[in-house]
mmCIF file of the N, C-alpha and C atoms, coordinates in Angstrom:
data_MODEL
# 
_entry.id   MODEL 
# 
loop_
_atom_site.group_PDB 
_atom_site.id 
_atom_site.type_symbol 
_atom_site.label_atom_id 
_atom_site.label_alt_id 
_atom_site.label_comp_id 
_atom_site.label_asym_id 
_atom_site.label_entity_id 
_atom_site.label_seq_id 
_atom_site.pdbx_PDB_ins_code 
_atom_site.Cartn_x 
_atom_site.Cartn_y 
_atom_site.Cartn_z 
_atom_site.occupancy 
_atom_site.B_iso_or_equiv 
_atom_site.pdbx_formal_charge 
_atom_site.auth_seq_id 
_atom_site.auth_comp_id 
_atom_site.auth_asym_id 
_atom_site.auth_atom_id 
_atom_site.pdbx_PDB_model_num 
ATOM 1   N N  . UNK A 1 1  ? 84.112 132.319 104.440 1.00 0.00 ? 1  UNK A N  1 
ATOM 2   C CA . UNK A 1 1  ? 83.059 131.964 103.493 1.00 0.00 ? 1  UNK A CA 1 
ATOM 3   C C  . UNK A 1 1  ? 81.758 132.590 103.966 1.00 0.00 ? 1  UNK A C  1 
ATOM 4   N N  . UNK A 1 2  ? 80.968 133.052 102.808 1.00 0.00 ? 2  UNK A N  1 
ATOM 5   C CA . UNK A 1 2  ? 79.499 133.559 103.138 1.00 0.00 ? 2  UNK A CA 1 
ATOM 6   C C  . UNK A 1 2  ? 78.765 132.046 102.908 1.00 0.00 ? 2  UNK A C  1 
ATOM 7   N N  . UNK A 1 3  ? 78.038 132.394 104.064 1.00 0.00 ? 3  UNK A N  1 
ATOM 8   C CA . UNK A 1 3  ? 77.022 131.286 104.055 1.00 0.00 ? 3  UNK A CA 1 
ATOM 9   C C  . UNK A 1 3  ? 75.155 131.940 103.610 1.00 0.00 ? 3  UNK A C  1 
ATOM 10  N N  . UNK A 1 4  ? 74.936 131.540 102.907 1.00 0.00 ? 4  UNK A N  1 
ATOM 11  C CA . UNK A 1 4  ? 73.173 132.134 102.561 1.00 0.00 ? 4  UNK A CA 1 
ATOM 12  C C  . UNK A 1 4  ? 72.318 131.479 103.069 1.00 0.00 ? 4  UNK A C  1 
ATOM 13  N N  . UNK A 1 5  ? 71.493 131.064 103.616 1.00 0.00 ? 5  UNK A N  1 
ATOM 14  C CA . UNK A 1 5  ? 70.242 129.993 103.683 1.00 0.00 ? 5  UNK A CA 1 
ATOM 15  C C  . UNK A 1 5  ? 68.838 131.097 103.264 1.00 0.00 ? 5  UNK A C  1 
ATOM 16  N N  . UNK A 1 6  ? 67.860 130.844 102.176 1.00 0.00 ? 6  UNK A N  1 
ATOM 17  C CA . UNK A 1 6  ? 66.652 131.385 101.739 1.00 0.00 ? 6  UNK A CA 1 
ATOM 18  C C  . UNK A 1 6  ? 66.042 130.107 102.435 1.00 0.00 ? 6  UNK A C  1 
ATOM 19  N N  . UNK A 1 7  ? 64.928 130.747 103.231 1.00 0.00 ? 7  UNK A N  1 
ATOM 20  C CA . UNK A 1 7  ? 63.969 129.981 103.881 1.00 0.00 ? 7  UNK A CA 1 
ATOM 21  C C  . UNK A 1 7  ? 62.393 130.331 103.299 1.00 0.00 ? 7  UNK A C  1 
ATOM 22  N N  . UNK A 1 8  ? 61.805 128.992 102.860 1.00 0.00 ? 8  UNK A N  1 
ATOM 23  C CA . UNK A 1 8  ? 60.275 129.101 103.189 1.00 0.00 ? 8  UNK A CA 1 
ATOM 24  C C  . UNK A 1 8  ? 59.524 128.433 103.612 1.00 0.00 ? 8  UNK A C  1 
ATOM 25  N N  . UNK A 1 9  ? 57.878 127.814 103.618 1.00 0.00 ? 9  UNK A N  1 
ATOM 26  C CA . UNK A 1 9  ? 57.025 127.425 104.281 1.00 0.00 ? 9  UNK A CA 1 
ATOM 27  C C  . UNK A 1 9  ? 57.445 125.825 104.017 1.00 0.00 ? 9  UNK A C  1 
ATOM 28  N N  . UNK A 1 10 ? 57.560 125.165 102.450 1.00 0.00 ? 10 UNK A N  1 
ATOM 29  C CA . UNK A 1 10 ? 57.677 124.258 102.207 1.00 0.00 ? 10 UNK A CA 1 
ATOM 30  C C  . UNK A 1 10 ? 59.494 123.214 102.132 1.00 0.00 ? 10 UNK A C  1 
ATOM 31  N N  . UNK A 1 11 ? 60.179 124.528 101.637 1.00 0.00 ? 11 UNK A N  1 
ATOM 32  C CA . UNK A 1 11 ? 61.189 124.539 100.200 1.00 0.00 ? 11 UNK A CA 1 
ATOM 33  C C  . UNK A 1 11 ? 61.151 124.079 99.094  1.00 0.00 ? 11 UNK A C  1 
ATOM 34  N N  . UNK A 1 12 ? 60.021 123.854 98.535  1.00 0.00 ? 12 UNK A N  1 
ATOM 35  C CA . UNK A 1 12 ? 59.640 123.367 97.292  1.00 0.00 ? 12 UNK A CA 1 
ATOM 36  C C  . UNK A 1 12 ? 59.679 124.643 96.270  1.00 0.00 ? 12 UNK A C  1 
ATOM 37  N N  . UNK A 1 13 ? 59.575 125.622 96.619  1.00 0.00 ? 13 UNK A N  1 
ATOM 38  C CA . UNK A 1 13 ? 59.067 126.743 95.602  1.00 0.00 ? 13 UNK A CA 1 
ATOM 39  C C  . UNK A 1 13 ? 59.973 127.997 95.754  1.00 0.00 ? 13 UNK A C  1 
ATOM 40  N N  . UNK A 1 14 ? 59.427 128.760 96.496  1.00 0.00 ? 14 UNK A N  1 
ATOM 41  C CA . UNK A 1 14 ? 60.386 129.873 96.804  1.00 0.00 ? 14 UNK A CA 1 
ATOM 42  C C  . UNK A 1 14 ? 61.511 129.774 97.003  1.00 0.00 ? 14 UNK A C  1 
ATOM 43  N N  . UNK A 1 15 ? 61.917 129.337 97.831  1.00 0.00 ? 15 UNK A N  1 
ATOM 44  C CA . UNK A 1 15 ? 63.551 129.222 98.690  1.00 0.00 ? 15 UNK A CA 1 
ATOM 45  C C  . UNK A 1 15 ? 64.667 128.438 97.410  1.00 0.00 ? 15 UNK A C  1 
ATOM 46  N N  . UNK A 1 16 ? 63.447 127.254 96.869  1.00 0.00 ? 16 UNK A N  1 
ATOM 47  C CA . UNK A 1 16 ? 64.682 126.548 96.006  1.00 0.00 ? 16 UNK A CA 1 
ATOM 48  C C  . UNK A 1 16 ? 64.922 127.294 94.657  1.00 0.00 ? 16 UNK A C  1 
ATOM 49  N N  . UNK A 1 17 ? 64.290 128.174 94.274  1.00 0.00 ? 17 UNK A N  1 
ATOM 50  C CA . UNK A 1 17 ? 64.411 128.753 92.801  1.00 0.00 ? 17 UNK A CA 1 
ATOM 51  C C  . UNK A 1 17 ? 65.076 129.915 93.868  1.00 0.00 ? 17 UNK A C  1 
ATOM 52  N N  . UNK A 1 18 ? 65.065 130.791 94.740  1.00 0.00 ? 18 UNK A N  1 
ATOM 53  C CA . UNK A 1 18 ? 65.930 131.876 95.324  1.00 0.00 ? 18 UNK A CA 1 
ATOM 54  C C  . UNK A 1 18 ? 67.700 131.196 95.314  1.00 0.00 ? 18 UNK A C  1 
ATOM 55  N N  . UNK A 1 19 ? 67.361 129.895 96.143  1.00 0.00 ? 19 UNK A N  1 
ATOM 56  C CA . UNK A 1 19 ? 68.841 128.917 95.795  1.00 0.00 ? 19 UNK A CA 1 
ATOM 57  C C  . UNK A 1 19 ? 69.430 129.222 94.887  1.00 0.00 ? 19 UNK A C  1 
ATOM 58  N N  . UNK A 1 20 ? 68.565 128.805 93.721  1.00 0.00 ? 20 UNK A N  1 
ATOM 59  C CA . UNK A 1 20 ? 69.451 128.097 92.323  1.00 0.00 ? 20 UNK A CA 1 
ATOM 60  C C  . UNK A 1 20 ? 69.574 129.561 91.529  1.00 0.00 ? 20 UNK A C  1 
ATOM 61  N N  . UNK A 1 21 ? 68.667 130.737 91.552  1.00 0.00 ? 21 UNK A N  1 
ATOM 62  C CA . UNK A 1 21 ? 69.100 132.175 91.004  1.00 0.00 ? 21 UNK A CA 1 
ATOM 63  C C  . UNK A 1 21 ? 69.936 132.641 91.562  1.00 0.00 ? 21 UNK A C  1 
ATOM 64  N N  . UNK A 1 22 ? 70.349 132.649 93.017  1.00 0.00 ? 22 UNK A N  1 
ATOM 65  C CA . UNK A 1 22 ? 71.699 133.040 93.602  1.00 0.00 ? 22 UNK A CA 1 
ATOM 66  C C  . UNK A 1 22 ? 72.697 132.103 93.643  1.00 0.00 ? 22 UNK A C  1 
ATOM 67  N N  . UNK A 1 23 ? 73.108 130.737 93.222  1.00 0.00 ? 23 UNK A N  1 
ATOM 68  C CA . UNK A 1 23 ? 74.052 130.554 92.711  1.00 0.00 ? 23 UNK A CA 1 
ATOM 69  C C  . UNK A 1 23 ? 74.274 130.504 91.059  1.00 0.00 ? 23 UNK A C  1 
ATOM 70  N N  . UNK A 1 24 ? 73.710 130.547 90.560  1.00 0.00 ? 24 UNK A N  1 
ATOM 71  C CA . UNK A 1 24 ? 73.424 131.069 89.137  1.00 0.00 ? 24 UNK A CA 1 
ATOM 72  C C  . UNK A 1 24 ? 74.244 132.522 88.491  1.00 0.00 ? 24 UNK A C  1 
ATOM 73  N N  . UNK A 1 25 ? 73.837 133.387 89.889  1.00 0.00 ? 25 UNK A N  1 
ATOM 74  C CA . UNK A 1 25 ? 74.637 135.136 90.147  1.00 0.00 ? 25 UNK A CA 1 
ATOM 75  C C  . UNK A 1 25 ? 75.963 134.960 90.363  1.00 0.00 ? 25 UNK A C  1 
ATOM 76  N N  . UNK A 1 26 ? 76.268 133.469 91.582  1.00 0.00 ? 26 UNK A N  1 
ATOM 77  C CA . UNK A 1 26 ? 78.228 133.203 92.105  1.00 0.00 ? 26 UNK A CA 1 
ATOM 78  C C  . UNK A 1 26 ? 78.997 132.530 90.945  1.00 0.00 ? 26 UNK A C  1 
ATOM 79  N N  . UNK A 1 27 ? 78.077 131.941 90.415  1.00 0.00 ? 27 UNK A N  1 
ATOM 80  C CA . UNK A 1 27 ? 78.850 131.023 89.232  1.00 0.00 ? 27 UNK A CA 1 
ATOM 81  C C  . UNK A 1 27 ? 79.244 132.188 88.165  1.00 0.00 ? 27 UNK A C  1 
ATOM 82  N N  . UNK A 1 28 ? 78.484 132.825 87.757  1.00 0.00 ? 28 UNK A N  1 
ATOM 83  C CA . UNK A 1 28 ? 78.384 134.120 86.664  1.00 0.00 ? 28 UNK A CA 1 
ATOM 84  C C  . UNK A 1 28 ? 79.523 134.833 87.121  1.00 0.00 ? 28 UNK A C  1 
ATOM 85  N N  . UNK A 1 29 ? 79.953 135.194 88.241  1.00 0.00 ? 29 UNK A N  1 
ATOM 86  C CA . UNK A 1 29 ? 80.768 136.496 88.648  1.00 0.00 ? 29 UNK A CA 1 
ATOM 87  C C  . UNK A 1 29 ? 81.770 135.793 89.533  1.00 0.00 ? 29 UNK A C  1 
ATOM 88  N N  . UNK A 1 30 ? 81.813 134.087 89.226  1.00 0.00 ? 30 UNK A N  1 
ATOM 89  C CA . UNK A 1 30 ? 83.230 133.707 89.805  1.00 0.00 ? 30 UNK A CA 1 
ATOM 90  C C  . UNK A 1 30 ? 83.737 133.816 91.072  1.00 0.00 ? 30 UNK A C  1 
ATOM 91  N N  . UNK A 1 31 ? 82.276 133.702 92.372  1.00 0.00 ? 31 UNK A N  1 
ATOM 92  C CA . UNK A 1 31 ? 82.434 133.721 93.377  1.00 0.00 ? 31 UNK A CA 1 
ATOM 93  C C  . UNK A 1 31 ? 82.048 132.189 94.655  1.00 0.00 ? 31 UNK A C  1 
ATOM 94  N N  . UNK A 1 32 ? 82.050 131.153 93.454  1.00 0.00 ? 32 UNK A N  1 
ATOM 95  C CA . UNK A 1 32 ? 81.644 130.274 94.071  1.00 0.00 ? 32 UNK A CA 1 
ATOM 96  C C  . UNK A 1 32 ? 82.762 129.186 95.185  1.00 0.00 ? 32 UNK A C  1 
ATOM 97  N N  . UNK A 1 33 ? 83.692 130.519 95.219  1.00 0.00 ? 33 UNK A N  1 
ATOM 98  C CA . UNK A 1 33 ? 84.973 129.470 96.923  1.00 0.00 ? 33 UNK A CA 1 
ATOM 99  C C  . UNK A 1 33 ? 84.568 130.902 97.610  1.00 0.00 ? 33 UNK A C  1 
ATOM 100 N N  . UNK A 1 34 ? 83.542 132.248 97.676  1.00 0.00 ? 34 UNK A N  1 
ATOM 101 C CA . UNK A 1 34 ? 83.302 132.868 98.431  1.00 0.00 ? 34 UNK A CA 1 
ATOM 102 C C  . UNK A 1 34 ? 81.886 132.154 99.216  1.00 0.00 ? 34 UNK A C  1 
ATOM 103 N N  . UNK A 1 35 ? 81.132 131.889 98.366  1.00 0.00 ? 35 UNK A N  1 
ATOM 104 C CA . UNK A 1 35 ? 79.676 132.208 99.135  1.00 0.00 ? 35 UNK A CA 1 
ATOM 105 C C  . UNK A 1 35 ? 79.245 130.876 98.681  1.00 0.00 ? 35 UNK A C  1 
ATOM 106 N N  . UNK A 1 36 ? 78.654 130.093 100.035 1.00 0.00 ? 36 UNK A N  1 
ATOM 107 C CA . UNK A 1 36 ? 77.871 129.116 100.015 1.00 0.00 ? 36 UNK A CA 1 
ATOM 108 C C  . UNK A 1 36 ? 76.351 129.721 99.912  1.00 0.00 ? 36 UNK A C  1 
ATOM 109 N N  . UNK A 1 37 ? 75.503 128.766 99.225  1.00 0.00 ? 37 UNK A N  1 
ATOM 110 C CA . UNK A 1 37 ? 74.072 128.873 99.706  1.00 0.00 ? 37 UNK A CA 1 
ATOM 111 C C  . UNK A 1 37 ? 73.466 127.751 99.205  1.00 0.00 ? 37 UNK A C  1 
ATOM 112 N N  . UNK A 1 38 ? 72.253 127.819 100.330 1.00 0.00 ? 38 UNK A N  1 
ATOM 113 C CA . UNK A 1 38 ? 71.494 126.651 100.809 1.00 0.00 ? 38 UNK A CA 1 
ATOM 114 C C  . UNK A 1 38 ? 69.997 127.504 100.842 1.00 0.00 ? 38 UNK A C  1 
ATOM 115 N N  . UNK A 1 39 ? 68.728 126.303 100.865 1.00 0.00 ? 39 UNK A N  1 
ATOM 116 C CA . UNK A 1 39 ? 67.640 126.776 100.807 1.00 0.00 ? 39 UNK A CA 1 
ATOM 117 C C  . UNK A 1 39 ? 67.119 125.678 102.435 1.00 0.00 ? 39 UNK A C  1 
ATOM 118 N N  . UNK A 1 40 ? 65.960 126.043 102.710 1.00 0.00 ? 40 UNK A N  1 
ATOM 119 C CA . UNK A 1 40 ? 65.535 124.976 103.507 1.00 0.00 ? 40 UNK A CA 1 
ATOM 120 C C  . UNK A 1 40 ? 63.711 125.776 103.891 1.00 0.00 ? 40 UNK A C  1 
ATOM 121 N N  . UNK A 1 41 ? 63.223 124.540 104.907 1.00 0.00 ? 41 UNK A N  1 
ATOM 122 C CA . UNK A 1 41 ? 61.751 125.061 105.210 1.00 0.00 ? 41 UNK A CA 1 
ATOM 123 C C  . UNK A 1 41 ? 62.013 125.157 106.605 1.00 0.00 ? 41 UNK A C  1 
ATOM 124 N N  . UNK A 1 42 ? 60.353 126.061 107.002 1.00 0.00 ? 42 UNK A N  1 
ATOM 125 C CA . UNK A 1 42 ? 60.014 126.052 108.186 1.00 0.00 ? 42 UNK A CA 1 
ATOM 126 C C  . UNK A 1 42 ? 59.298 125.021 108.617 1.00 0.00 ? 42 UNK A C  1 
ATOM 127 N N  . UNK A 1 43 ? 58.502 123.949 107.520 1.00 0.00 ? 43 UNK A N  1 
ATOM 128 C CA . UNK A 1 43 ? 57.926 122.651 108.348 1.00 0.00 ? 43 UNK A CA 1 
ATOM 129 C C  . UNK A 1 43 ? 58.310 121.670 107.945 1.00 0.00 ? 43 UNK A C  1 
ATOM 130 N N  . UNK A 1 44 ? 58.168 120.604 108.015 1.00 0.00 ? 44 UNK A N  1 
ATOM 131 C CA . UNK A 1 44 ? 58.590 119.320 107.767 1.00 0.00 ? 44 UNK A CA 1 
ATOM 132 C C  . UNK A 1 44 ? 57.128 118.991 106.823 1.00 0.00 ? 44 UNK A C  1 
ATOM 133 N N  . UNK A 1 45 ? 56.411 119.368 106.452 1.00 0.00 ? 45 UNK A N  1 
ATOM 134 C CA . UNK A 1 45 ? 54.851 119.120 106.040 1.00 0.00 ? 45 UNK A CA 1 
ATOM 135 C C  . UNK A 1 45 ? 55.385 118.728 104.443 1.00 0.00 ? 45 UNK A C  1 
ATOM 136 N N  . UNK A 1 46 ? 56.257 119.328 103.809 1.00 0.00 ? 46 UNK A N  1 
ATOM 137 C CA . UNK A 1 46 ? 56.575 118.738 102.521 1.00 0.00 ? 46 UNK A CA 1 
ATOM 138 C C  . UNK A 1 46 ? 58.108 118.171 102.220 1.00 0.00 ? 46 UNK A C  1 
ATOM 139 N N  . UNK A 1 47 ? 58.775 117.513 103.757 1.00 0.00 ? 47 UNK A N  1 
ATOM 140 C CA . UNK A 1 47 ? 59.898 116.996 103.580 1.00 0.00 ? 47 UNK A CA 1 
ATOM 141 C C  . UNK A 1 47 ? 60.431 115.776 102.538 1.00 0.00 ? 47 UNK A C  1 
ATOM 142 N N  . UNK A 1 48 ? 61.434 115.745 102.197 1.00 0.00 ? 48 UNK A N  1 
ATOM 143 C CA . UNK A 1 48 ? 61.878 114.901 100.830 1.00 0.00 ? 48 UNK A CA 1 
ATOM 144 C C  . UNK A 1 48 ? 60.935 115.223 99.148  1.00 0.00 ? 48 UNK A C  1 
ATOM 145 N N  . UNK A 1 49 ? 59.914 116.162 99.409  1.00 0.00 ? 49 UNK A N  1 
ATOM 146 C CA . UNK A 1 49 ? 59.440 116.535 97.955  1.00 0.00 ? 49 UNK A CA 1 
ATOM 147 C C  . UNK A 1 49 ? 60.581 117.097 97.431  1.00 0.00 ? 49 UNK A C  1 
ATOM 148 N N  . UNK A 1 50 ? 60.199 116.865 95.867  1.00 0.00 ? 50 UNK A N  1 
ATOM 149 C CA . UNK A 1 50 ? 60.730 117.275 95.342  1.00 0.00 ? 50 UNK A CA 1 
ATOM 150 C C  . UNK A 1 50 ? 60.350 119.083 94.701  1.00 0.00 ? 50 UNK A C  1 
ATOM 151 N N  . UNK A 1 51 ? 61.406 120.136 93.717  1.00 0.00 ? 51 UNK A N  1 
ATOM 152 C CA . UNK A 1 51 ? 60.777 121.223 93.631  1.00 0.00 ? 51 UNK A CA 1 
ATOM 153 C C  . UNK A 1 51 ? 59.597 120.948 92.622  1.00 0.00 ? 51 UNK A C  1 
ATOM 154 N N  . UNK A 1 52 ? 58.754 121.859 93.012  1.00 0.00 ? 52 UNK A N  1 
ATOM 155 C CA . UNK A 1 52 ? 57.247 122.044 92.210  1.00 0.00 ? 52 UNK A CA 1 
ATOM 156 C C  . UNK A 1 52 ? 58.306 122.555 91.160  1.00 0.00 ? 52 UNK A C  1 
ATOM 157 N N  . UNK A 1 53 ? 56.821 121.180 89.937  1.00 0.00 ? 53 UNK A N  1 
ATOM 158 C CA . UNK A 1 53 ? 57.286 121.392 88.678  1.00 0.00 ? 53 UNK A CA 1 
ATOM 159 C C  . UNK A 1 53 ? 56.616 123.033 88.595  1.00 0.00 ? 53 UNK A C  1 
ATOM 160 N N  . UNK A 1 54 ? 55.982 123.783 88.605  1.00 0.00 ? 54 UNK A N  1 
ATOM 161 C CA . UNK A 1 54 ? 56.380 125.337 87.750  1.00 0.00 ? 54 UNK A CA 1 
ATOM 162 C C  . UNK A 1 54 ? 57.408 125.627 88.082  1.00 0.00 ? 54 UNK A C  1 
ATOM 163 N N  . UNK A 1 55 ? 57.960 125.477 89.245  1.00 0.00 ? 55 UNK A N  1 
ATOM 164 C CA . UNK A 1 55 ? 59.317 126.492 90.054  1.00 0.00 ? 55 UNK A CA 1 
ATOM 165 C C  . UNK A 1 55 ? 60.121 125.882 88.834  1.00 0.00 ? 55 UNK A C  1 
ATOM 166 N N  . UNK A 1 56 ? 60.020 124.695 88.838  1.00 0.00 ? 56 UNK A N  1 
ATOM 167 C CA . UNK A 1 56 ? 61.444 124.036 87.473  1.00 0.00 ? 56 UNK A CA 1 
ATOM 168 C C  . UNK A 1 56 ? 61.129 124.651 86.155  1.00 0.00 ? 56 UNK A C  1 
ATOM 169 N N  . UNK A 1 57 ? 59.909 124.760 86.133  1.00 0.00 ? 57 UNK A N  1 
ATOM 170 C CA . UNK A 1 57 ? 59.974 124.988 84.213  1.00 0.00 ? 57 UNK A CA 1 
ATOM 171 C C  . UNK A 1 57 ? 60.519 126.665 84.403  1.00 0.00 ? 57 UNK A C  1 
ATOM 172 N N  . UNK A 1 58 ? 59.900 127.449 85.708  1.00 0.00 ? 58 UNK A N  1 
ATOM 173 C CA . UNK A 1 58 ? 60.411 128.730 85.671  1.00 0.00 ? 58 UNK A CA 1 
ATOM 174 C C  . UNK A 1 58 ? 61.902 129.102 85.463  1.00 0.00 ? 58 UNK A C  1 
ATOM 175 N N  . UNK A 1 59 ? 62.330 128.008 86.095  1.00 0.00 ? 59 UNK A N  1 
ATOM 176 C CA . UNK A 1 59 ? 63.737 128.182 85.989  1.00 0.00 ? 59 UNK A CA 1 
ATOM 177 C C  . UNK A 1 59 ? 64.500 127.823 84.932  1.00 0.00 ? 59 UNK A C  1 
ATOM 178 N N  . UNK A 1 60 ? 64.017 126.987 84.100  1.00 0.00 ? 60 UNK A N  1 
ATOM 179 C CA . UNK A 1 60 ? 64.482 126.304 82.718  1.00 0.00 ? 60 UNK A CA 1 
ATOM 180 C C  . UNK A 1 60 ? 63.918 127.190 81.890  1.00 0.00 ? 60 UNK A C  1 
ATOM 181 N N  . UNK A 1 61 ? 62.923 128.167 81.961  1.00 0.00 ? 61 UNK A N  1 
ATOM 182 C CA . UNK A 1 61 ? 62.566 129.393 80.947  1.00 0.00 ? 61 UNK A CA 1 
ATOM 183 C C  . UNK A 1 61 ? 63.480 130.736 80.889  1.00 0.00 ? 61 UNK A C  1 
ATOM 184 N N  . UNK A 1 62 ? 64.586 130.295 82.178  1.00 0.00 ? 62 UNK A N  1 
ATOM 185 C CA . UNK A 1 62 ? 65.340 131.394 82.458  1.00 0.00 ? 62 UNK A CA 1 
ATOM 186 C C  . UNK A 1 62 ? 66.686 131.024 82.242  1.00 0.00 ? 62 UNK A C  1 
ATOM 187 N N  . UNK A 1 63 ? 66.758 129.602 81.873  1.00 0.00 ? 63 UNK A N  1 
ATOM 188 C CA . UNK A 1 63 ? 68.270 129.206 81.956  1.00 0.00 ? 63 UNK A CA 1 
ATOM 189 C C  . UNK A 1 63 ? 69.004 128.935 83.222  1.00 0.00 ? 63 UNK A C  1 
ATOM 190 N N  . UNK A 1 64 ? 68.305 128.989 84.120  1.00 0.00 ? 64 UNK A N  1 
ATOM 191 C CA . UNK A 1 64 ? 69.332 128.352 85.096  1.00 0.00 ? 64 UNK A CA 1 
ATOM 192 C C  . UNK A 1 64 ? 69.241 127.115 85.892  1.00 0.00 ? 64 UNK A C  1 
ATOM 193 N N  . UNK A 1 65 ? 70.229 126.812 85.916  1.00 0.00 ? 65 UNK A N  1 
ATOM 194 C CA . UNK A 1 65 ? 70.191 125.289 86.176  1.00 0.00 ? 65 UNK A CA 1 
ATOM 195 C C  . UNK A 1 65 ? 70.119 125.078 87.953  1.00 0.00 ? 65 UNK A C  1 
ATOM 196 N N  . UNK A 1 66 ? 69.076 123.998 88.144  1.00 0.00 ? 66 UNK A N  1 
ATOM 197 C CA . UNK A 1 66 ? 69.102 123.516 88.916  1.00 0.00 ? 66 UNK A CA 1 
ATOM 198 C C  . UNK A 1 66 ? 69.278 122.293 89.601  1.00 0.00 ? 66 UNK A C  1 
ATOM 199 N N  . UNK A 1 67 ? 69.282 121.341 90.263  1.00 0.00 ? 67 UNK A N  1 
ATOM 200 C CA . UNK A 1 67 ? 69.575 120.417 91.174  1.00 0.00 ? 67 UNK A CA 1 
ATOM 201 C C  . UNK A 1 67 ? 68.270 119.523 90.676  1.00 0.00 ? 67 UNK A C  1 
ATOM 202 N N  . UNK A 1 68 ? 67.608 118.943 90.144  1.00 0.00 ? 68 UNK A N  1 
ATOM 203 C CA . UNK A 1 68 ? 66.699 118.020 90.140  1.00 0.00 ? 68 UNK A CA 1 
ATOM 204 C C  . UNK A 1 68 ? 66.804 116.632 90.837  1.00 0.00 ? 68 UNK A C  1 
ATOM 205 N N  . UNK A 1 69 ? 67.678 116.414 92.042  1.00 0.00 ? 69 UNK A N  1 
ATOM 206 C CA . UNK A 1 69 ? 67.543 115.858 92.722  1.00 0.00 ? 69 UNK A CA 1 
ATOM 207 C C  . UNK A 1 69 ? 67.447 116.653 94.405  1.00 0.00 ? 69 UNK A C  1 
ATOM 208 N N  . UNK A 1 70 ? 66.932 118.179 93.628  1.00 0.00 ? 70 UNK A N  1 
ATOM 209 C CA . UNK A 1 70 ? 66.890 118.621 95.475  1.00 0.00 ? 70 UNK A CA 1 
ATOM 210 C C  . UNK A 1 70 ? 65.710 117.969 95.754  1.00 0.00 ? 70 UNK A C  1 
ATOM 211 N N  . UNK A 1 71 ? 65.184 117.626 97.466  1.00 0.00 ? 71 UNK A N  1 
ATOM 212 C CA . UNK A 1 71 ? 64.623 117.419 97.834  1.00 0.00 ? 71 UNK A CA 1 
ATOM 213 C C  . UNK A 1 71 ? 64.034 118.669 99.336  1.00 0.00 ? 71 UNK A C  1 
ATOM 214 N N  . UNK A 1 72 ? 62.686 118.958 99.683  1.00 0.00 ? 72 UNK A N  1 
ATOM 215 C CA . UNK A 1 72 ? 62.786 119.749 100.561 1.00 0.00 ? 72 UNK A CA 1 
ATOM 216 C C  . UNK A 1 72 ? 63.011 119.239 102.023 1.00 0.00 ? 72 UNK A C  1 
ATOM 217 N N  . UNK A 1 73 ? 64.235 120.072 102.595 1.00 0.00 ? 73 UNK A N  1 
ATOM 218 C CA . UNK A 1 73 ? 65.000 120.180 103.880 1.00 0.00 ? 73 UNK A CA 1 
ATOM 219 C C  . UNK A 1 73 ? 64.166 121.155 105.013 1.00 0.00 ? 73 UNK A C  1 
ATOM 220 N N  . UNK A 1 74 ? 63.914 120.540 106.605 1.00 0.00 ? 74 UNK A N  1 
ATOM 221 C CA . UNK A 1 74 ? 63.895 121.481 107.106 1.00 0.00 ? 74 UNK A CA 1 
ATOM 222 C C  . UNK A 1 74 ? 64.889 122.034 107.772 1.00 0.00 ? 74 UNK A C  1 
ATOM 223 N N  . UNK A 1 75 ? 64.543 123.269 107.866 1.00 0.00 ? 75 UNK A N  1 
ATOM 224 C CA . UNK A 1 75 ? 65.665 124.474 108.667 1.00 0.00 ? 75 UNK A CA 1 
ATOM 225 C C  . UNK A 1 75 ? 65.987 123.533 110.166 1.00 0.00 ? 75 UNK A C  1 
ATOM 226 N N  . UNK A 1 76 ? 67.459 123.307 110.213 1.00 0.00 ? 76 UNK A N  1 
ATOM 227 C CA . UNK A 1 76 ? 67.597 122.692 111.868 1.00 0.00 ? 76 UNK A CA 1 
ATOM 228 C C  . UNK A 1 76 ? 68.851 123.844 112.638 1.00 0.00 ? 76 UNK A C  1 
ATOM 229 N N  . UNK A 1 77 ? 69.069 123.396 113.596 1.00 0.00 ? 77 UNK A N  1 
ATOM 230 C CA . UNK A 1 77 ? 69.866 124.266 114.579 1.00 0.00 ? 77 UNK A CA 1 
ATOM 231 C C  . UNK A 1 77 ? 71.219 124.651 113.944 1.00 0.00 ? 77 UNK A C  1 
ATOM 232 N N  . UNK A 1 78 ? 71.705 123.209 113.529 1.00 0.00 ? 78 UNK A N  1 
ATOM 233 C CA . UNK A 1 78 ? 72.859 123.455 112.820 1.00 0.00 ? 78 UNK A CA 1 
ATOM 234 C C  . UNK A 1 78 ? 73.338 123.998 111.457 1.00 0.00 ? 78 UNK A C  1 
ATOM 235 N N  . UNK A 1 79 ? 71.960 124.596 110.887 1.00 0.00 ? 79 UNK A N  1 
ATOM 236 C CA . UNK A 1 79 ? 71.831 125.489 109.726 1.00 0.00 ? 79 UNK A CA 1 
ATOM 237 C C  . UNK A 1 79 ? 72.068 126.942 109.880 1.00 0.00 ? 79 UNK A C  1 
ATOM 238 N N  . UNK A 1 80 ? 71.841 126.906 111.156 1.00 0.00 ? 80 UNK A N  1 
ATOM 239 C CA . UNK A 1 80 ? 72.114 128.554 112.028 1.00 0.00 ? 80 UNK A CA 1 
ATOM 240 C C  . UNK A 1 80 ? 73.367 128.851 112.573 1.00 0.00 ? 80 UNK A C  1 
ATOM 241 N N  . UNK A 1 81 ? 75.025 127.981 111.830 1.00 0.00 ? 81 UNK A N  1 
ATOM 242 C CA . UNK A 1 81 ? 76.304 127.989 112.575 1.00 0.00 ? 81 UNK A CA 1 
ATOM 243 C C  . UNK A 1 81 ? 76.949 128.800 111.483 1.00 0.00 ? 81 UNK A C  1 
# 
């Protein structure tokens, strides 16, 4: 299995709309028992938020569905196995 992790400052914004457009791409092309992916942050400064509403409407202007119960994760050791 491919594993992905998109990392940013929060995971509210970047990383979780990079998430949900790259599984959006595995679901489309029928690769979702190949490739996992995951988003996460570098701080804990916006842990358990939820994604910023633009990142959602961006993504609902594009059709792809996301998780509205993600919350932002930080990056830990065992994200790096």
């Amino acid at each position: 299995m491919i594993k992905i992790c998109f990392v940013c400052l929060g995971n509210i914004c970047r990383s979780p709309m990079a998430e949900f457009i790259m599984k959006d791409l595995i679901n489309k092309n029928n690769l979702n028992n190949k490739i996992m992916v995951v988003s996460r942050a570098t701080s804990y400064e916006e842990s358990g938020n939820s994604i910023y509403p633009p990142a959602r409407e961006k993504l609902k202007e594009y059709n792809i569905y996301y998780d509205p119960n993600k919350t932002s994760i930080c990056l830990e050791k065992e994200d790096l196995d």
